[in-house]
ChimeraX commands (.cxc) that place a marker at each C-alpha (Angstrom):
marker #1 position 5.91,46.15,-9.12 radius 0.5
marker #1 position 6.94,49.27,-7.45 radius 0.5
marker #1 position 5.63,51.23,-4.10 radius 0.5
marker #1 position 6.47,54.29,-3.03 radius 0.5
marker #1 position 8.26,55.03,0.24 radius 0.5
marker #1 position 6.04,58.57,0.99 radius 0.5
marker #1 position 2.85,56.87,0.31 radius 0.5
marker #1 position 3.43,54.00,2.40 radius 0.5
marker #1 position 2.52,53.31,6.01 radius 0.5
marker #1 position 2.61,50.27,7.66 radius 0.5
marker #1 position 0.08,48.98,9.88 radius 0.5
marker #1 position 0.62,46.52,12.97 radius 0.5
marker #1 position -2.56,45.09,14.28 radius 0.5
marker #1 position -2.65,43.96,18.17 radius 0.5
marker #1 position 1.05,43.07,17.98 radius 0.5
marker #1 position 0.82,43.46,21.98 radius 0.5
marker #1 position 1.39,40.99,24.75 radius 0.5
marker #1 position -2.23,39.87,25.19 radius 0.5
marker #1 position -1.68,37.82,22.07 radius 0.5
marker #1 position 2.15,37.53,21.69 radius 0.5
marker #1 position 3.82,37.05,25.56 radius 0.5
marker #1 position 3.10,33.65,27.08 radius 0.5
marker #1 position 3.70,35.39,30.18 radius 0.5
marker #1 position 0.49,37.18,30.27 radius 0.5
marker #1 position -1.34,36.65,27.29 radius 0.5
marker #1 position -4.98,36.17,27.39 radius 0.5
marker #1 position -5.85,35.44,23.82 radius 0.5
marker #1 position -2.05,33.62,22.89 radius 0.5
marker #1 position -0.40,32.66,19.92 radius 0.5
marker #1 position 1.44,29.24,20.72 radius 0.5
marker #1 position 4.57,30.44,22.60 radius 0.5
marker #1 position 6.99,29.00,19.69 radius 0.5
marker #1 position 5.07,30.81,16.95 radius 0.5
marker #1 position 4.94,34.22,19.08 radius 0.5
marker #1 position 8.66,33.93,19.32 radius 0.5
marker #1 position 8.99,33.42,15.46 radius 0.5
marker #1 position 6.68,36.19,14.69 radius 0.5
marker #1 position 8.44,38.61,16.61 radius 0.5
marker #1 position 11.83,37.38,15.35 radius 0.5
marker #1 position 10.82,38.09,11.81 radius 0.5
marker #1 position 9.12,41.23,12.51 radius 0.5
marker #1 position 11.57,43.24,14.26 radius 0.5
marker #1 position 13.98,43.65,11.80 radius 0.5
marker #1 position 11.54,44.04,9.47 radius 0.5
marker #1 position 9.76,47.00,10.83 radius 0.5
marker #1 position 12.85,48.75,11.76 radius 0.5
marker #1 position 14.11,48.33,7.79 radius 0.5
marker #1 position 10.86,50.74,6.81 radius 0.5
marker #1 position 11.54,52.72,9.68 radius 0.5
marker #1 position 14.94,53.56,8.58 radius 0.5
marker #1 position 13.85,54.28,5.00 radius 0.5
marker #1 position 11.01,56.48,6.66 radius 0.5
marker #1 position 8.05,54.64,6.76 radius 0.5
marker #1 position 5.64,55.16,9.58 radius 0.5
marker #1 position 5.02,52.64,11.31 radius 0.5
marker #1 position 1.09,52.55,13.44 radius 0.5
marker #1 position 0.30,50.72,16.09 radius 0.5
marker #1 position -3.46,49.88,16.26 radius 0.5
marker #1 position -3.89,47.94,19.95 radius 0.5
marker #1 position -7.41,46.77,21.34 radius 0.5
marker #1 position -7.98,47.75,25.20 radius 0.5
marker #1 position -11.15,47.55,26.78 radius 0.5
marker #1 position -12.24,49.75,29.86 radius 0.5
marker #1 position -14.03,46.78,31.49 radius 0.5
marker #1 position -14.82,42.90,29.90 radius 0.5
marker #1 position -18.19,44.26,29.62 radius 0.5
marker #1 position -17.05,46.11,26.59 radius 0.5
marker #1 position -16.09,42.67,24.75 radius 0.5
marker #1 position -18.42,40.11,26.49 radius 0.5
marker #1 position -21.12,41.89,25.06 radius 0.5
marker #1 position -20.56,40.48,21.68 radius 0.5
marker #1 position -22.40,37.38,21.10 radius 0.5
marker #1 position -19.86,35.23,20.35 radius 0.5
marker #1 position -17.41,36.29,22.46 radius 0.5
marker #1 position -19.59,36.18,25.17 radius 0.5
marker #1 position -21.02,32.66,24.06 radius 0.5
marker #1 position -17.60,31.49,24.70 radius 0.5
marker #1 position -17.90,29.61,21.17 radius 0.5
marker #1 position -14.82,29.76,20.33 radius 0.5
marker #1 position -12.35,27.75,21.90 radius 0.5
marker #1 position -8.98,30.25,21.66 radius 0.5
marker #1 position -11.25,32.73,22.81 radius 0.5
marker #1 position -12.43,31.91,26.17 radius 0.5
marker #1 position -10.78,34.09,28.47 radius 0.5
marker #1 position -12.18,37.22,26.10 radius 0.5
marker #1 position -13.31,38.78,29.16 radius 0.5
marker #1 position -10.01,39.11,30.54 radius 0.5
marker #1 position -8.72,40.64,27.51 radius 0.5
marker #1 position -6.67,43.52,27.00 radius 0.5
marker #1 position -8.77,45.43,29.89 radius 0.5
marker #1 position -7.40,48.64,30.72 radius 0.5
marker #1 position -3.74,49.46,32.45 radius 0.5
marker #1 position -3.13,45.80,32.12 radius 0.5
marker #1 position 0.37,43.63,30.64 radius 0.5
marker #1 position -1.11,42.56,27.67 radius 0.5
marker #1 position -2.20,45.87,26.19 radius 0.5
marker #1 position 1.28,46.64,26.08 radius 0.5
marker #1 position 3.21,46.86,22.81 radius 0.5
marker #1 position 5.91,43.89,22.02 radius 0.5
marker #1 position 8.53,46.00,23.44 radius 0.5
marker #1 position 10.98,44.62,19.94 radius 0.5
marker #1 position 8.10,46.12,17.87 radius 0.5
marker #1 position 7.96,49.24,19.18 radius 0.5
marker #1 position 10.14,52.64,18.69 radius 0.5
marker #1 position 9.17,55.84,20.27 radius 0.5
marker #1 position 8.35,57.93,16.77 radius 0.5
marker #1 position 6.11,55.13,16.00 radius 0.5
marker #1 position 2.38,56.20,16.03 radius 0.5
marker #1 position -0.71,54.28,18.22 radius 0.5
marker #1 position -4.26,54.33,18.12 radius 0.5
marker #1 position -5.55,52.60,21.10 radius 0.5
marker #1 position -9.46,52.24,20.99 radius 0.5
marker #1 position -9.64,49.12,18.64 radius 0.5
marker #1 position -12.46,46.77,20.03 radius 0.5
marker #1 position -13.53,44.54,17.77 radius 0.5
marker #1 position -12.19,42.85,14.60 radius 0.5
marker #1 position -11.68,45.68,12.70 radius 0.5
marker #1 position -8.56,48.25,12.61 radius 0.5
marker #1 position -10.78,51.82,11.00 radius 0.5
marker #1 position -14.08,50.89,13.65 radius 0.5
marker #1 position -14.62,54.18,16.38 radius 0.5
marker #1 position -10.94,54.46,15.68 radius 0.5
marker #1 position -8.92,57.64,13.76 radius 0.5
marker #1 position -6.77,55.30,12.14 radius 0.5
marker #1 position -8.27,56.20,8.81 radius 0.5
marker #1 position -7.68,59.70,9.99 radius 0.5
marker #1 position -4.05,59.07,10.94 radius 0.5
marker #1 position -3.47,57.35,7.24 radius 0.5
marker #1 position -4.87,59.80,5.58 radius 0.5
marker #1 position -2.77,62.90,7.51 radius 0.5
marker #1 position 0.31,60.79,6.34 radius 0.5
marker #1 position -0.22,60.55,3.14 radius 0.5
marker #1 position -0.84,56.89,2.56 radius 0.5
marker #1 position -1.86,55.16,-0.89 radius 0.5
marker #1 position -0.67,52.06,0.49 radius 0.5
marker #1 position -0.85,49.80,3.47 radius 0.5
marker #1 position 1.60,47.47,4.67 radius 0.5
marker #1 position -0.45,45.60,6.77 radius 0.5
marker #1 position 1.12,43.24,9.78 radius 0.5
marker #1 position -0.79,41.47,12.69 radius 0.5
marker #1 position -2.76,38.83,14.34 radius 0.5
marker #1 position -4.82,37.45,13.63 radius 0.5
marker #1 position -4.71,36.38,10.68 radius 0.5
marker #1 position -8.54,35.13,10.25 radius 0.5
marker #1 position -9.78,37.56,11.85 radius 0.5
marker #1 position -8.39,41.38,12.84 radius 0.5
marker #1 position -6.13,40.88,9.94 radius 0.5
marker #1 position -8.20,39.79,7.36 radius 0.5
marker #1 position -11.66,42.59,8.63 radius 0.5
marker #1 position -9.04,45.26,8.27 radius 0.5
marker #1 position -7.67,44.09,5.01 radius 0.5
marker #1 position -11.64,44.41,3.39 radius 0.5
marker #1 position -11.89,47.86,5.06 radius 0.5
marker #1 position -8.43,49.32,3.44 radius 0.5
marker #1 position -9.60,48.35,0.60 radius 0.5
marker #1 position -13.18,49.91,1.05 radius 0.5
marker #1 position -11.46,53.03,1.97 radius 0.5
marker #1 position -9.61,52.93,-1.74 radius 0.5
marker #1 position -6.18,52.01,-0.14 radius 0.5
marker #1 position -3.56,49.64,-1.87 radius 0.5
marker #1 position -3.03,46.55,0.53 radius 0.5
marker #1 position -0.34,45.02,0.46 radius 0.5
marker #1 position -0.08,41.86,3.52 radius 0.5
marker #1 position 3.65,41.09,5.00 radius 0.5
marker #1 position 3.78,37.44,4.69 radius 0.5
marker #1 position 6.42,37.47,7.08 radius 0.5
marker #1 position 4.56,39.68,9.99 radius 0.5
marker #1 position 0.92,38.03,10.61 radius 0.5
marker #1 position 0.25,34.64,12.03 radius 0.5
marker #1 position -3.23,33.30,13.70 radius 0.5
marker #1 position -4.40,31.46,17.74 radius 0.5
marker #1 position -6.91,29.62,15.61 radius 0.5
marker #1 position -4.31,27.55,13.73 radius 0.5
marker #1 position -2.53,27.22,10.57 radius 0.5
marker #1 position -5.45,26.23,8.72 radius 0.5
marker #1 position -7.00,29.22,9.47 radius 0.5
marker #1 position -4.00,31.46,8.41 radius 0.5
marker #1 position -3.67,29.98,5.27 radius 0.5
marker #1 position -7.28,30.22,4.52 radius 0.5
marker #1 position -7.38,34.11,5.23 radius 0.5
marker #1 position -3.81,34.96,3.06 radius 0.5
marker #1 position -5.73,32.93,0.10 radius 0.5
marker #1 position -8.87,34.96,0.57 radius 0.5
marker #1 position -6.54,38.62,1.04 radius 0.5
marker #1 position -5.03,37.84,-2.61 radius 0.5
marker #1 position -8.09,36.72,-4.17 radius 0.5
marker #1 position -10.09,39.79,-4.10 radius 0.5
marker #1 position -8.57,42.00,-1.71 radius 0.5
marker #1 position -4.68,42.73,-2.30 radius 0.5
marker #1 position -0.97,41.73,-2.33 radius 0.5
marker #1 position 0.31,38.97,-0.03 radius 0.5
marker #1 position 4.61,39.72,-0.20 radius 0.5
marker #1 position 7.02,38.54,1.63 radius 0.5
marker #1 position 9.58,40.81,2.96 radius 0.5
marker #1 position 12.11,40.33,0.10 radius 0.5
marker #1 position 9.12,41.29,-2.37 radius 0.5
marker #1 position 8.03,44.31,-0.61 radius 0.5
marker #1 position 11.89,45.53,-0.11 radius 0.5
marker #1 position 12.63,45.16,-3.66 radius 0.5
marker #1 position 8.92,47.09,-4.51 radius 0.5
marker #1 position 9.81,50.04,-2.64 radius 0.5
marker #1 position 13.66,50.10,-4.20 radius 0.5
marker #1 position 15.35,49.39,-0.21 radius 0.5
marker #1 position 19.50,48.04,-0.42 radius 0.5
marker #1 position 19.56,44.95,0.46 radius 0.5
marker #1 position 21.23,43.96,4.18 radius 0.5
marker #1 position 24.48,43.79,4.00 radius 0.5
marker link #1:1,2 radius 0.2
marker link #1:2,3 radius 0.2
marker link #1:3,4 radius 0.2
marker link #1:4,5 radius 0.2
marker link #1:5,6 radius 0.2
marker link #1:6,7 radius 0.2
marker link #1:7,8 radius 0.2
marker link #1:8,9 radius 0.2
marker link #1:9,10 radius 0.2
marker link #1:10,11 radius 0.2
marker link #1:11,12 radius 0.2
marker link #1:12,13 radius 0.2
marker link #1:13,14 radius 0.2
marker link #1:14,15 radius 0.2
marker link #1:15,16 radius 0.2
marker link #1:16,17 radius 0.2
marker link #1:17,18 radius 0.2
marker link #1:18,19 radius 0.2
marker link #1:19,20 radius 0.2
marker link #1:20,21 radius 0.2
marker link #1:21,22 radius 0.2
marker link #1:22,23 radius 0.2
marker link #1:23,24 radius 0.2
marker link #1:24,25 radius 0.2
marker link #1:25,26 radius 0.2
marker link #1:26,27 radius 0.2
marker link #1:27,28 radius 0.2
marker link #1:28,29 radius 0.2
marker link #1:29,30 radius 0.2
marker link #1:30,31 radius 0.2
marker link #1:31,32 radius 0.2
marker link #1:32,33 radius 0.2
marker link #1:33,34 radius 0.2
marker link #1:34,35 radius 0.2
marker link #1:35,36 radius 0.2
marker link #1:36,37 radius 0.2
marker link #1:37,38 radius 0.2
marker link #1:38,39 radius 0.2
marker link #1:39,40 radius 0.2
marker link #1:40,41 radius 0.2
marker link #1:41,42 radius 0.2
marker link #1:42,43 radius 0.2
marker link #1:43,44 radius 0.2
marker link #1:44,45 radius 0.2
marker link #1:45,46 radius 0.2
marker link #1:46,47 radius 0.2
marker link #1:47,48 radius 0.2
marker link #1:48,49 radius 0.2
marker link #1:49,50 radius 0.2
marker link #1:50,51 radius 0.2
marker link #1:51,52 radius 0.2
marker link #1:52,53 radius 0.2
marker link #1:53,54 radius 0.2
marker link #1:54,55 radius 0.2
marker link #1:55,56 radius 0.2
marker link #1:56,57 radius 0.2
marker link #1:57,58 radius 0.2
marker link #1:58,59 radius 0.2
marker link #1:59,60 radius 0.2
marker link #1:60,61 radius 0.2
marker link #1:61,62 radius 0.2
marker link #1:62,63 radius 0.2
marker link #1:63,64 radius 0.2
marker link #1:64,65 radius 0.2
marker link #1:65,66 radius 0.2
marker link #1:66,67 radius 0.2
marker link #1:67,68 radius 0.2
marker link #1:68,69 radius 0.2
marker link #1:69,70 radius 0.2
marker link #1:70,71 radius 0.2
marker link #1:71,72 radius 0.2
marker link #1:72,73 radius 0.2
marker link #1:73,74 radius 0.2
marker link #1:74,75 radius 0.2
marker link #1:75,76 radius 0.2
marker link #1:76,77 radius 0.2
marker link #1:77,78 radius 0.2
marker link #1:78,79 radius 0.2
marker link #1:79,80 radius 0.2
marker link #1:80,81 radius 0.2
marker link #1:81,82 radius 0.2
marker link #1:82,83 radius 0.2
marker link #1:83,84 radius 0.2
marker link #1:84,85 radius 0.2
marker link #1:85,86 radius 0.2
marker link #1:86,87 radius 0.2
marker link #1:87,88 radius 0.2
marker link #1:88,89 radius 0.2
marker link #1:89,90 radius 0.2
marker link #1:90,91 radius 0.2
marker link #1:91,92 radius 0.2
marker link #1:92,93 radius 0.2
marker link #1:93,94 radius 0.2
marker link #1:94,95 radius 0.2
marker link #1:95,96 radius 0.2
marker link #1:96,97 radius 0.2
marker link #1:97,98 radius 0.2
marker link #1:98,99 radius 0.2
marker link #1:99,100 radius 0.2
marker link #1:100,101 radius 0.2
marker link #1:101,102 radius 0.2
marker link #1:102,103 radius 0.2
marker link #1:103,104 radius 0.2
marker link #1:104,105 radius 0.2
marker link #1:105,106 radius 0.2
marker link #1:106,107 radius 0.2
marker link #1:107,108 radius 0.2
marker link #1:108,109 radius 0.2
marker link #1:109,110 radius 0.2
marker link #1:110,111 radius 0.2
marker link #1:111,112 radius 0.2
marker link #1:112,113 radius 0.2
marker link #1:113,114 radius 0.2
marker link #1:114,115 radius 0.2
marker link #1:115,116 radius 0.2
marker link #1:116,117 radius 0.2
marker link #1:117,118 radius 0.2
marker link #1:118,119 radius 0.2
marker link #1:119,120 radius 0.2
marker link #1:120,121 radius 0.2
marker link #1:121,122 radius 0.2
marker link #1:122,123 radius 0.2
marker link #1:123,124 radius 0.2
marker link #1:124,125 radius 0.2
marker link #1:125,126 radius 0.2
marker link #1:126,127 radius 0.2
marker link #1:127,128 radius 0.2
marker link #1:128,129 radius 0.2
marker link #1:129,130 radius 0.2
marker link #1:130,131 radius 0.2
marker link #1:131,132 radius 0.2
marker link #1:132,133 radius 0.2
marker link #1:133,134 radius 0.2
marker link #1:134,135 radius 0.2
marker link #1:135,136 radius 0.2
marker link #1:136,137 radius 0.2
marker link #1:137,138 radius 0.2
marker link #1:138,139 radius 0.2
marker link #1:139,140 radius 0.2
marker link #1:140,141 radius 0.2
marker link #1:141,142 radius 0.2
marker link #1:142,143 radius 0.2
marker link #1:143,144 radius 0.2
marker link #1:144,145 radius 0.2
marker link #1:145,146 radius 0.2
marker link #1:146,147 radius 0.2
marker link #1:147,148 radius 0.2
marker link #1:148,149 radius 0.2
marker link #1:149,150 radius 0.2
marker link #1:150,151 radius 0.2
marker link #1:151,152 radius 0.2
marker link #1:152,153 radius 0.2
marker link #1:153,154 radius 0.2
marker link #1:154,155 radius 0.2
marker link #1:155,156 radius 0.2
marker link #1:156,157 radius 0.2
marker link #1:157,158 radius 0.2
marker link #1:158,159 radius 0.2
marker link #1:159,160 radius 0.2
marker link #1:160,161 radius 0.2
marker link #1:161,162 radius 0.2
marker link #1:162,163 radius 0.2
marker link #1:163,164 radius 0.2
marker link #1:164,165 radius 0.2
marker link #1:165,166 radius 0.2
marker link #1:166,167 radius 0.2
marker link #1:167,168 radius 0.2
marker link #1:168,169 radius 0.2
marker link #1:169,170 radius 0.2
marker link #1:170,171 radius 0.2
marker link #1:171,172 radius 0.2
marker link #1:172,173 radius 0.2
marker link #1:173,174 radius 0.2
marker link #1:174,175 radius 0.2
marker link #1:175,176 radius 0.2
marker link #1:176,177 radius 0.2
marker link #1:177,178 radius 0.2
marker link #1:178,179 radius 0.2
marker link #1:179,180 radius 0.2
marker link #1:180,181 radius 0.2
marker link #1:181,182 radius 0.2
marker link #1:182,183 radius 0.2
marker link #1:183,184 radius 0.2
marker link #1:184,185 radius 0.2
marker link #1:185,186 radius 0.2
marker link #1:186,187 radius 0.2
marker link #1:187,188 radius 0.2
marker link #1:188,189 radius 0.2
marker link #1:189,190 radius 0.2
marker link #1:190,191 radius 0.2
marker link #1:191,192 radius 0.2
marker link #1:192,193 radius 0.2
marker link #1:193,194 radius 0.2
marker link #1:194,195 radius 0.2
marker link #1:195,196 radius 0.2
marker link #1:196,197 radius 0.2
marker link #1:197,198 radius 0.2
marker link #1:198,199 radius 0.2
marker link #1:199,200 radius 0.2
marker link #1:200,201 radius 0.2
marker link #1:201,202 radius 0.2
marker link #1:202,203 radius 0.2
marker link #1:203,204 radius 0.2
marker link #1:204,205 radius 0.2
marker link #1:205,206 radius 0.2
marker link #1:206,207 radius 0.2
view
């Protein structure tokens, strides 16, 4: 299997502190699987930077908790992991901030994500499509959810998906996770770890 390093872009879903900083997360990851994810990420997205792959940034914000209570389930509060939706990622607050170790200036965000999926009254097909992408690297939380709705609507849009093992991870649980990445690579795309996807797109090894 090969990719190609100008047709590649990879996408990190709500890699922000509302779901990865125990400090002031709303929606969290469990603090010791935040950590891990970030630990594995880093290095990973600044690997494709270096071999110039862009790298987007698609974060949720809301202007008020209006904006997310008014989804049924959300607002039912019938999910367990989800009940403080409606102090979610509102506007100018901590957690709609970028995972500072994800982040480099030249990378590119879209910011007006509200519901599970990436492309919905966002331009982030608009932003793949100005970069030339055939295929999407797709990293995120979570895993069940924003992560798996975003990997059926690459593939609607006739992109190549390819899912980092290495960069996605789920609040609801490991079940969960594991259930989505077996879904993804039964009908939808590639599931690679990092070591798979560096060899695909021909990237030295670290020293």
């Amino acid at each position: 299997m090969e990719l190609e390093p100008h047709a590649t872009v990879l996408v990190a879903v709500d890699m922000h502190r509302g779901h990865l900083d125990p400090s002031v997360a709303t929606l969290p990851l469990p603090a010791e699987r935040s950590r891990a994810l970030i630990e594995r990420s880093a290095p990973i997205f600044a690997a494709l930077r270096a071999s110039g792959i862009p790298v987007v940034h698609v974060v949720t914000i809301y202007r008020t908790s209006r904006e997310s209570e008014s989804n049924p389930f959300w607002g039912g509060k019938r999910s367990a992991t989800r009940a403080r939706s409606h102090e979610h990622n509102l506007a100018g607050s901590p957690g709609t901030q970028i995972v500072p170790e994800l982040y480099a200036p030249a990378d590119i965000i879209v910011a007006t994500k509200k519901r599970y999926s990436a492309y919905l009254h966002t331009d982030l097909e608009f932003v793949l499509r100005d970069l030339g992408a055939k295929t999407v690297l797709l990293a995120g939380v979570n895993t069940n959810s924003c992560v798996l709705c975003t990997s059926f609507e690459t593939v609607n849009r006739d992109f190549d998906l390819v899912v980092l093992r290495d960069c996605v991870d789920s609040m609801d649980g490991e079940e969960a996770h594991r259930m989505a990445l077996t879904l993804i690579e039964t009908c939808l795309g590639r599931v690679l770890a990092w070591d798979e996807i560096r060899e695909a797109l021909r990237l030295p090894a670290p020293a």
